[in-house]
Short mmCIF file of the C-alpha atoms (twelve columns), coordinates in Angstrom:
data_MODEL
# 
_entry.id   MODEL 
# 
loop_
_atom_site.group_PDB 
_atom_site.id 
_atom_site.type_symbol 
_atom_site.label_atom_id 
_atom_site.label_alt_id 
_atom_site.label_comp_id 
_atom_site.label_asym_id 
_atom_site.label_seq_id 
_atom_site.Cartn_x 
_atom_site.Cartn_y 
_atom_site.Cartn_z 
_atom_site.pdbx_PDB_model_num 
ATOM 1   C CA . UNK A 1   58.122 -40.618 -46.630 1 
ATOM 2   C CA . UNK A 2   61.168 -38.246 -47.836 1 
ATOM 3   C CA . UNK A 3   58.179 -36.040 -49.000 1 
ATOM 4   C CA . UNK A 4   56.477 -35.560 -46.170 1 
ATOM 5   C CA . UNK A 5   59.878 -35.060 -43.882 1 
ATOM 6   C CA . UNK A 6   60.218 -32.322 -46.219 1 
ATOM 7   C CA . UNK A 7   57.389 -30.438 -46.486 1 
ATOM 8   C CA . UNK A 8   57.111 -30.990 -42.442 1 
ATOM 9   C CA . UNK A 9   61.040 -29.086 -42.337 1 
ATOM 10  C CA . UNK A 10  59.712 -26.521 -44.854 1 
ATOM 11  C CA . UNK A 11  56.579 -25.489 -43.165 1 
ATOM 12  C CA . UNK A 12  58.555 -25.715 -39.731 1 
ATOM 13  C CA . UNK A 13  61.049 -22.830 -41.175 1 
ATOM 14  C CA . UNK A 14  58.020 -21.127 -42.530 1 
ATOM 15  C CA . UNK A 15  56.584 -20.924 -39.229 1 
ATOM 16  C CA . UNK A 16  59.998 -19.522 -37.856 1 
ATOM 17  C CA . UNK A 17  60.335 -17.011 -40.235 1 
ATOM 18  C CA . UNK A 18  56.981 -15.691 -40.446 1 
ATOM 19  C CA . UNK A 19  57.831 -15.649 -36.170 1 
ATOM 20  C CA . UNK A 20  61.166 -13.537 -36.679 1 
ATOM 21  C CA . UNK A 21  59.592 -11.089 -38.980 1 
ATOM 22  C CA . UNK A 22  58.053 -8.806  -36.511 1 
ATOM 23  C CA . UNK A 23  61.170 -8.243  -34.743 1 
ATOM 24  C CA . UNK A 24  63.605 -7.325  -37.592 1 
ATOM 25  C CA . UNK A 25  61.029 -5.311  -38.649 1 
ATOM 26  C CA . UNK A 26  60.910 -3.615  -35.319 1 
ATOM 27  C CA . UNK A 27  64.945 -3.826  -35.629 1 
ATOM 28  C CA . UNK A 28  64.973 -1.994  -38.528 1 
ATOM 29  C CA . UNK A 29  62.739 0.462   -37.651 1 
ATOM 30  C CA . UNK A 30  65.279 1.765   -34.793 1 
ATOM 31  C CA . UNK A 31  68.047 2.474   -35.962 1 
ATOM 32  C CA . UNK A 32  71.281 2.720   -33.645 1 
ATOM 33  C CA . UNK A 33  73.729 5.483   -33.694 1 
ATOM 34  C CA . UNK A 34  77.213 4.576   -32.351 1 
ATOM 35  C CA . UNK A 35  78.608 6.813   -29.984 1 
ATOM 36  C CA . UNK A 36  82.349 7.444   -29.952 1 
ATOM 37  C CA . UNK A 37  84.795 8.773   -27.189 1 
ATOM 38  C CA . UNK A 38  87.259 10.708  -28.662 1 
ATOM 39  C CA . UNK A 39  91.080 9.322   -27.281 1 
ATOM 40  C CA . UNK A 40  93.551 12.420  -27.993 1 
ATOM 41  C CA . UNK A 41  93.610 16.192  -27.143 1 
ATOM 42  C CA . UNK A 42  93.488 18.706  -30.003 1 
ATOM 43  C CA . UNK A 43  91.594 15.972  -32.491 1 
ATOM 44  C CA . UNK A 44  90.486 17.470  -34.975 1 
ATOM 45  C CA . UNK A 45  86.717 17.506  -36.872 1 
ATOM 46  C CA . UNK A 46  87.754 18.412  -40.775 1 
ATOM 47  C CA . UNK A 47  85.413 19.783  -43.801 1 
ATOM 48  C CA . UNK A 48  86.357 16.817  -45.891 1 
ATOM 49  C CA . UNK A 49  88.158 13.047  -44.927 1 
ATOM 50  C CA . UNK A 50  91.735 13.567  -45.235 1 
ATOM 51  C CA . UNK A 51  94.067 15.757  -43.250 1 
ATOM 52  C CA . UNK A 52  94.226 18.498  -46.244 1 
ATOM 53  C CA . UNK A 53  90.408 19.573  -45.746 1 
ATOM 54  C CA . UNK A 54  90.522 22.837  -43.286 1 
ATOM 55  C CA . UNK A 55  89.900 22.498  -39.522 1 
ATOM 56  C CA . UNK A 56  86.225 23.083  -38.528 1 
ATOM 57  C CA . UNK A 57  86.466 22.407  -34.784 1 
ATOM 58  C CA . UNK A 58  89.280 21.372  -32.336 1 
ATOM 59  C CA . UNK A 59  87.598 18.457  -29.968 1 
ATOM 60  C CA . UNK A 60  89.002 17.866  -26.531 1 
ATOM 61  C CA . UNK A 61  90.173 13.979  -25.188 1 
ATOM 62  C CA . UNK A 62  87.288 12.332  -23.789 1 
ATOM 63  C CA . UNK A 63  84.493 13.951  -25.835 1 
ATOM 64  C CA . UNK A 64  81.586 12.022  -27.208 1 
ATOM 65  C CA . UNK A 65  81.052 12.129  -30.252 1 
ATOM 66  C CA . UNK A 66  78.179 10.647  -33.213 1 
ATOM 67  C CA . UNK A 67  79.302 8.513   -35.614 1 
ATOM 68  C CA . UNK A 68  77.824 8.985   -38.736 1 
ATOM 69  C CA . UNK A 69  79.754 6.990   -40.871 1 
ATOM 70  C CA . UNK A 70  82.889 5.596   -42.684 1 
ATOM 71  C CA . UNK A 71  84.348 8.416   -44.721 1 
ATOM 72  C CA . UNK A 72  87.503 7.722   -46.809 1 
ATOM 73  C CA . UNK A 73  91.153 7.741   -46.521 1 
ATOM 74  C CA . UNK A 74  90.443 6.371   -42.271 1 
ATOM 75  C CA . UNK A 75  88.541 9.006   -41.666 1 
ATOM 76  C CA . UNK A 76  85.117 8.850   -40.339 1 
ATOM 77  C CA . UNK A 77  81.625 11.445  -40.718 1 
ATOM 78  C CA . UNK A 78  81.167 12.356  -37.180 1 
ATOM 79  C CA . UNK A 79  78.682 15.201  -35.435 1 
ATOM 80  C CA . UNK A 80  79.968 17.069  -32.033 1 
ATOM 81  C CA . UNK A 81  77.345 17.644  -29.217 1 
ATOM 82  C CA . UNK A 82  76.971 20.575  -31.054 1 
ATOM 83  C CA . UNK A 83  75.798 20.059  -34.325 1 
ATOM 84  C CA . UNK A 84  79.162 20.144  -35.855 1 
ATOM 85  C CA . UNK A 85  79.357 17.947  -38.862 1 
ATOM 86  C CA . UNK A 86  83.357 16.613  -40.352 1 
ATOM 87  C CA . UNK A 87  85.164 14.076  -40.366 1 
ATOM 88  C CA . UNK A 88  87.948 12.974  -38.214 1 
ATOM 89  C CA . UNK A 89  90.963 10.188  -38.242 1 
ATOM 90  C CA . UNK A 90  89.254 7.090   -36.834 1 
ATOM 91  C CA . UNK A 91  92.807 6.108   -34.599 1 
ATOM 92  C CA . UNK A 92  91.857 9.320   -32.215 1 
ATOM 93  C CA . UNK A 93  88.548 7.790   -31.835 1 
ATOM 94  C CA . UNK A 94  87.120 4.370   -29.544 1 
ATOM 95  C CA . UNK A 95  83.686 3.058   -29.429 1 
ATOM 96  C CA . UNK A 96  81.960 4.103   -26.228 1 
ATOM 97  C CA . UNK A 97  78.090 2.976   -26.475 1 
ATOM 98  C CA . UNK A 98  74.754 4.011   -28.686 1 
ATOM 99  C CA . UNK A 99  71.787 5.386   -28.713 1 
ATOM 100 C CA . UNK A 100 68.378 5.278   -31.248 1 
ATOM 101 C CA . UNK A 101 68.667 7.906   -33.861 1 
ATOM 102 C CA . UNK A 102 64.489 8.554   -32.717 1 
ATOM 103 C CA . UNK A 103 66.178 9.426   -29.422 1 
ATOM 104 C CA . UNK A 104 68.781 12.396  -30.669 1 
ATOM 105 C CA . UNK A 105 67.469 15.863  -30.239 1 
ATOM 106 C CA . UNK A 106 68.948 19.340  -30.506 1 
ATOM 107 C CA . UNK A 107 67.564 22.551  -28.415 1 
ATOM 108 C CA . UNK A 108 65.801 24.937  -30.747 1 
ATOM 109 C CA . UNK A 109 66.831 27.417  -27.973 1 
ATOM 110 C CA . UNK A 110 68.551 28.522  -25.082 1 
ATOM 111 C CA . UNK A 111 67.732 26.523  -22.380 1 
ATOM 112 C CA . UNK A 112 67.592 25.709  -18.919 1 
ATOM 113 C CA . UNK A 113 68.049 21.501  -17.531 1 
ATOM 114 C CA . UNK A 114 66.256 21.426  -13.904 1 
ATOM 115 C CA . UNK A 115 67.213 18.608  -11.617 1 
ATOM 116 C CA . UNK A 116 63.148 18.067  -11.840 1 
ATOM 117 C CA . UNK A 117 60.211 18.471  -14.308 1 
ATOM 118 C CA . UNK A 118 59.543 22.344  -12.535 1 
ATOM 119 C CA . UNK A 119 60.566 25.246  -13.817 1 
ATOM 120 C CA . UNK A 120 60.355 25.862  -10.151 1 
ATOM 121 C CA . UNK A 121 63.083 23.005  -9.690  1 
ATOM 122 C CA . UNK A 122 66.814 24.537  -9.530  1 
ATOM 123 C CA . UNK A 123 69.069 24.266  -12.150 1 
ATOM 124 C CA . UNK A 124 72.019 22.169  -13.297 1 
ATOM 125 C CA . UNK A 125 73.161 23.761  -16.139 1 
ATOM 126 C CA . UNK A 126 72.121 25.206  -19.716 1 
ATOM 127 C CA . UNK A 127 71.908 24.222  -23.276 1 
ATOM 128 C CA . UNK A 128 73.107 26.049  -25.768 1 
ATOM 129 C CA . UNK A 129 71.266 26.376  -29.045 1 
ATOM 130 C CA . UNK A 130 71.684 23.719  -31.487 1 
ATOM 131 C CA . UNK A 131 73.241 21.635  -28.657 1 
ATOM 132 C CA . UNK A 132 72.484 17.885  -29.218 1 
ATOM 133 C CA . UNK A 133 71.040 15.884  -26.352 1 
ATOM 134 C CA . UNK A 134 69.451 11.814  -25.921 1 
ATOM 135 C CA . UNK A 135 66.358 11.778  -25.240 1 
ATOM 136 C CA . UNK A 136 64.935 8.977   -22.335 1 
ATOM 137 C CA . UNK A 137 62.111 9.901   -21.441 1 
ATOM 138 C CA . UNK A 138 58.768 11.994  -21.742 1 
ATOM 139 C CA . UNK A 139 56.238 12.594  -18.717 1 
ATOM 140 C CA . UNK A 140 53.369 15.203  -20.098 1 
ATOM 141 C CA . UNK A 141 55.406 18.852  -21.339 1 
ATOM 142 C CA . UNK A 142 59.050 17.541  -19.872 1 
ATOM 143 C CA . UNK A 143 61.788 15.704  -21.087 1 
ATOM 144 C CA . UNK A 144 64.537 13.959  -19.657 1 
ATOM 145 C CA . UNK A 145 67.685 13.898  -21.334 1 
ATOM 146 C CA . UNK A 146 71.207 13.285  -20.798 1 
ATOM 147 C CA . UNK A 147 73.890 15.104  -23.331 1 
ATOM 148 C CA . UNK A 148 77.079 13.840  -24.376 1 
ATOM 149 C CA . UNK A 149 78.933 14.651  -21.798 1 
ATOM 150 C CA . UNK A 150 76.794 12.937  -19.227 1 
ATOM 151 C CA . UNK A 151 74.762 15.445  -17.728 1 
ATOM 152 C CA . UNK A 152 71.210 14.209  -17.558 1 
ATOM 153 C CA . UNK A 153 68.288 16.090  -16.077 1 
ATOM 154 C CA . UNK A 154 64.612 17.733  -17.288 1 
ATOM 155 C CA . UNK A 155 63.837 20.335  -20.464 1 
ATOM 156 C CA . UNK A 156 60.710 21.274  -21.292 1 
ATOM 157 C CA . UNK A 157 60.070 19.585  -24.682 1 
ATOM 158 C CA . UNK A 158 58.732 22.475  -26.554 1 
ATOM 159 C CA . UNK A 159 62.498 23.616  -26.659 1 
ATOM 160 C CA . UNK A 160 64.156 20.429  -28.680 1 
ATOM 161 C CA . UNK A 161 63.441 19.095  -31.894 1 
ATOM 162 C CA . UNK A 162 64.324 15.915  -33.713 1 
ATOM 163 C CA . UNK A 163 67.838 15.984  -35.081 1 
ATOM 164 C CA . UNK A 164 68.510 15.767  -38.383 1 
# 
């Protein structure tokens, strides 16, 4: 009887498992990427994780930033809306949402984000080149992204490319 309770349990968490394997799979196969709001005026993105490394980039309160990862010394790997890639003091920075890393694109150009998929369609503002952008959506040639700052509206595709 103790047998057969047990091989009844065991084939029960078999079943389970073999039912959650699919979706860590999937899980694992999109990876997030934290998004972080910087709190402080002036914070600054370094060439190395400690506050002797030189200055790349001055960053402005409220600025979104990519996490990349725990550096050393409190200091985390973080990229700017604009490719920029340092480290900063995690205390000037506060978790503010995520994205998938498939979704994170940069403009291999200079170029224009219409209100709708037309070039015909007026204008809301520009990318600059390099400029990284999330990625919602894709209807035929367009693409409708959002950048850091919250700006969201249409590029053609053809003018972005996976970031790395």
């Amino acid at each position: 009887m103790k047998r057969r309770v047990l091989m009844m349990v065991l084939s029960a968490l078999l079943v389970v498992s073999m039912l959650l394997a699919p979706a860590s799979a999937l899980a694992a196969s999109k990876k997030t990427v934290p998004i972080m709001k910087v709190t402080v005026d002036g914070a600054r993105v370094r060439k190395g994780p400690s506050s002797s490394y030189d200055v790349i980039v001055s960053v402005k309160n409220g600025a979104k930033l990519f996490y990349l990862g725990a550096g050393k010394n409190s200091f985390c790997k973080v990229r700017t809306d604009h490719g920029v890639v340092g480290y900063m003091y995690k205390g000037f920075l506060k978790s503010y949402g995520a994205c998938y890393q498939n979704q994170v694109y940069c403009a291999s150009k200079r170029v224009k984000v219409h209100k709708k998929a037309s070039t015909k369609s007026s204008g809301k503002t520009t990318l600059s080149k390099g400029q990284h952008v999330i990625v919602y959506q894709v209807k035929g040639s367009w693409a409708y992204i959002k950048t850091l700052g919250g700006t969201g509206g249409y590029v053609k595709k053809s003018a972005l490319k996976k970031a790395k």
